[in-house]
C-alpha positions in Angstrom: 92.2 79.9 119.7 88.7 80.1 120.7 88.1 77.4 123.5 84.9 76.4 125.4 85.9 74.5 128.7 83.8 71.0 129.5 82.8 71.5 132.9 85.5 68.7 134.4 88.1 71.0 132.7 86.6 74.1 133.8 87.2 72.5 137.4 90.4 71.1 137.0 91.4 74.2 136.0 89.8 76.4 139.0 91.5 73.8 141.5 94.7 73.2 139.3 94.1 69.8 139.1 96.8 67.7 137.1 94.6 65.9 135.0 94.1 69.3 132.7 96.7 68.3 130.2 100.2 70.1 129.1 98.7 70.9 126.2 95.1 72.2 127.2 97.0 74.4 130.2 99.4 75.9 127.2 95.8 76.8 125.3 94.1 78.2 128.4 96.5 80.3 129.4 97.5 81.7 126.4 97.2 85.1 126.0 95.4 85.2 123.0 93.0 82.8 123.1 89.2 83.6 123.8 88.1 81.1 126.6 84.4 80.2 127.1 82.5 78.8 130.0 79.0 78.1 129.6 76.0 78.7 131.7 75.3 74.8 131.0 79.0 73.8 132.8 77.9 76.0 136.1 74.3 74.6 136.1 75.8 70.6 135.7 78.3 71.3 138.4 75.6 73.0 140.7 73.4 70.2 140.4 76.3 67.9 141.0 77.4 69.7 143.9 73.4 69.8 145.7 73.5 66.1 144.9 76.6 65.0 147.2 78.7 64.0 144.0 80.8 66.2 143.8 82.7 68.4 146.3 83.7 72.0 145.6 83.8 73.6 149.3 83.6 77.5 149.3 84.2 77.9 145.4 82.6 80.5 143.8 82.2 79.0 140.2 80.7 82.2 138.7 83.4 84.6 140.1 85.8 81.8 138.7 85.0 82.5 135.1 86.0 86.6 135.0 88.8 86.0 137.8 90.4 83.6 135.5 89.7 85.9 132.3 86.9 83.4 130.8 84.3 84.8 129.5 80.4 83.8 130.4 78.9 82.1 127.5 74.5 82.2 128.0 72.5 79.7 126.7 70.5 81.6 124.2 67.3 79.9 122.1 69.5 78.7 119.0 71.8 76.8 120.8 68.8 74.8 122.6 67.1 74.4 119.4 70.9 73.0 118.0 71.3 70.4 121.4 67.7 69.2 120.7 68.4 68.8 117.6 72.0 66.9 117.9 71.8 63.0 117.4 72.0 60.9 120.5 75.6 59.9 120.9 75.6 60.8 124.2 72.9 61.1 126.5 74.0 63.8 128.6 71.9 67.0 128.1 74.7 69.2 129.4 77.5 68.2 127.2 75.1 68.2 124.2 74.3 71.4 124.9 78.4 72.5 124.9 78.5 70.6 121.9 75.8 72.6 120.1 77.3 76.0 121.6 80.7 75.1 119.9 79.1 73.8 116.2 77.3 77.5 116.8 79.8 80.1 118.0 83.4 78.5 116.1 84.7 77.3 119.7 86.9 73.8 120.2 85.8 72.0 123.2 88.3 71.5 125.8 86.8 67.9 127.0 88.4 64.5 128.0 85.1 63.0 126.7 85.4 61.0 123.5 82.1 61.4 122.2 82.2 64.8 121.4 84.5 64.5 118.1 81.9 62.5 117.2 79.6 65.6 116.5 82.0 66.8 114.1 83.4 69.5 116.6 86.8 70.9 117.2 88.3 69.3 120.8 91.1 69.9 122.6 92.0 66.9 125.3 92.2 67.6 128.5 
């Protein structure tokens, strides 16, 4: 399976947090699925983190992704020109843009978040 982590399940996962789901863990750590963390989940959590909402201590998101076996997804011109592009269903910029990297590249979105399946992508619940 080809999965692209929401930023909250990107986290949960780092911290082994039990709200990442039986089934989502199973997915993740399966050998042969291709697991995705975009440059739009480390730039939401960074600005999260500089704003005092969110708490990560001295985690070291980027080192996170190859430690773990993910795999660095960039934001390349195509998949902005998709996220501006998307409907507003949900007015965050970050998981629009996720949304538009997985219509692009095949990926199911590992997300908690109900609004994604309404952009017609593949999601995994966290």
């Amino acid at each position: 399976m080809r999965l692209l982590l929401d930023s909250h399940a990107f986290l949960w996962w780092v911290t082994d947090d039990p709200k990442l789901g039986r089934a989502a863990r199973r997915e993740i750590s399966n050998p042969e699925s291709l697991v995705f963390v975009s440059a739009a989940s480390i730039w939401e959590i960074t600005i999260k983190t500089a704003l005092g909402r969110l708490e990560l201590g001295d985690e070291d998101l980027v080192a996170e992704i190859s430690e773990n076996g993910f795999l660095e997804l960039s934001i390349a011109a195509r998949h902005a020109e998709r996220a501006g592009g998307l409907p507003r269903l949900h007015e965050d910029p970050f998981d629009r843009m996720l949304v538009a990297q997985a219509m692009l590249e095949g990926l199911t979105c590992v997300t908690r978040d109900p609004v994604f399946s309404k952009y017609n992508v593949a999601t995994l619940w966290s």
